[in-house]
C-alpha positions as CSV (number, residue, x, y, z in Angstrom):
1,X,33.2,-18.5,-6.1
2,X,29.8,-18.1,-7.6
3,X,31.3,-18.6,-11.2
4,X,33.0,-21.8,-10.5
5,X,29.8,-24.0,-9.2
6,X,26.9,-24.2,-11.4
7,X,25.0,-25.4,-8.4
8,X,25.8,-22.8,-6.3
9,X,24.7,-20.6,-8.8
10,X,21.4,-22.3,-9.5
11,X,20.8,-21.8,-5.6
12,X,21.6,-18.0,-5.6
13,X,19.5,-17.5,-8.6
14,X,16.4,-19.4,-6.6
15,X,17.6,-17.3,-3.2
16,X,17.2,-14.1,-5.4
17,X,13.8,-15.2,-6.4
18,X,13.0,-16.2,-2.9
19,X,13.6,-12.5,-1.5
20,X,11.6,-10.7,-4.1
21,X,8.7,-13.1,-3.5
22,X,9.6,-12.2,0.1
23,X,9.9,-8.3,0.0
24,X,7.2,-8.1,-2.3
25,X,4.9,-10.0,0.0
26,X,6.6,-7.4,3.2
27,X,5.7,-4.2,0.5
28,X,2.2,-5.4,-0.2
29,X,1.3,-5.8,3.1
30,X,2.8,-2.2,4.7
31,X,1.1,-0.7,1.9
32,X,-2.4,-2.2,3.6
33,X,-1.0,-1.5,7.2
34,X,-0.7,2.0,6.5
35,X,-3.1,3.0,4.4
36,X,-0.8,4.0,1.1
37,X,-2.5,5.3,-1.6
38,X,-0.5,5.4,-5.2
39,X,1.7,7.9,-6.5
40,X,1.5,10.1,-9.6
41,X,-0.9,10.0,-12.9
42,X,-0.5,6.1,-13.9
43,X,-1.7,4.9,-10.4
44,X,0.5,1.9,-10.1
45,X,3.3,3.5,-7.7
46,X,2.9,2.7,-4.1
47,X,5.9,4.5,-2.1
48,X,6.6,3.4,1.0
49,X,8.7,5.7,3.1
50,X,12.7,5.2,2.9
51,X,13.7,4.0,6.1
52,X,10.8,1.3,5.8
53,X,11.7,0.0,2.5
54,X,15.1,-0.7,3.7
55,X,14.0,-2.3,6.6
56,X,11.8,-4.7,4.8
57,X,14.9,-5.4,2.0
58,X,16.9,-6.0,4.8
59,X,13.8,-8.4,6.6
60,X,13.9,-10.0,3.0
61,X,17.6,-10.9,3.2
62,X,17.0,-12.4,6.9
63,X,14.6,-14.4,5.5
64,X,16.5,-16.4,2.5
65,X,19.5,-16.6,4.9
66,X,17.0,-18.9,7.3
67,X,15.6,-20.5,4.8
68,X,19.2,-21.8,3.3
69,X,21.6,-21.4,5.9
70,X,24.1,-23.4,4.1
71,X,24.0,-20.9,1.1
72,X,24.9,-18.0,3.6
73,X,27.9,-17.1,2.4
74,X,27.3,-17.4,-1.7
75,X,24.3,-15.2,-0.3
76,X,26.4,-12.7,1.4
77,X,28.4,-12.4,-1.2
78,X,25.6,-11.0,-3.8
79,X,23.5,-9.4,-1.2
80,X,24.5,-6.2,-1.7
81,X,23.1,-6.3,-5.2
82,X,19.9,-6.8,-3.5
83,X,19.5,-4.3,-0.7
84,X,20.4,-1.6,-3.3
85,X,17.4,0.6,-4.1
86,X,16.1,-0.3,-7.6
C-alpha cells in the first residue's frame, strides 16, 4: 500500500504531476484544434465538450502508465481520483 512506502508515494505524487502536465498539454491543444472560444464574463473558461475531456483524462492516464510501467499498479490504484471530473 501507498501509505506504507514513502517511495512509492513520492513516485505517485510525481505520476500525478506528470498527468496534469499531460492533460493540460492534451486540453490546450483541442482548444486550438477546434477553435474554442472561452466561456462566461471572466474569459478564462475554455469547455471542451464532455466525451472529449474524458477522453483526453483517460489519454493522460495512458500516458504516465508508459512512462512508469513499474508504478502501474500504485498508479491504478489512485487513478480513479484522477479521471474524476474536477
Amino acid at each position: 500500500m501507498l501509505e506504507d512506502n514513502p517511495l512509492e508515494r513520492t513516485v505517485v505524487a510525481i505520476a500525478h504531476a506528470l498527468f496534469m502536465n499531460r492533460l493540460h498539454v492534451l486540453r490546450l491543444t483541442e482548444v486550438v484544434r477546434l477553435g474554442i472560444k472561452p466561456d462566461g464574463a471572466d474569459g478564462d473558461n475554455f469547455s471542451l465538450p464532455d466525451g472529449l475531456d474524458s477522453e483526453m483524462r483517460q489519454q493522460s492516464v495512458d500516458y504516465v502508465l508508459t512512462c512508469l510501467p513499474e508504478y502501474a499498479k500504485a498508479i491504478n490504484e489512485v487513478k480513479t481520483n484522477w479521471l474524476r471530473p474536477a
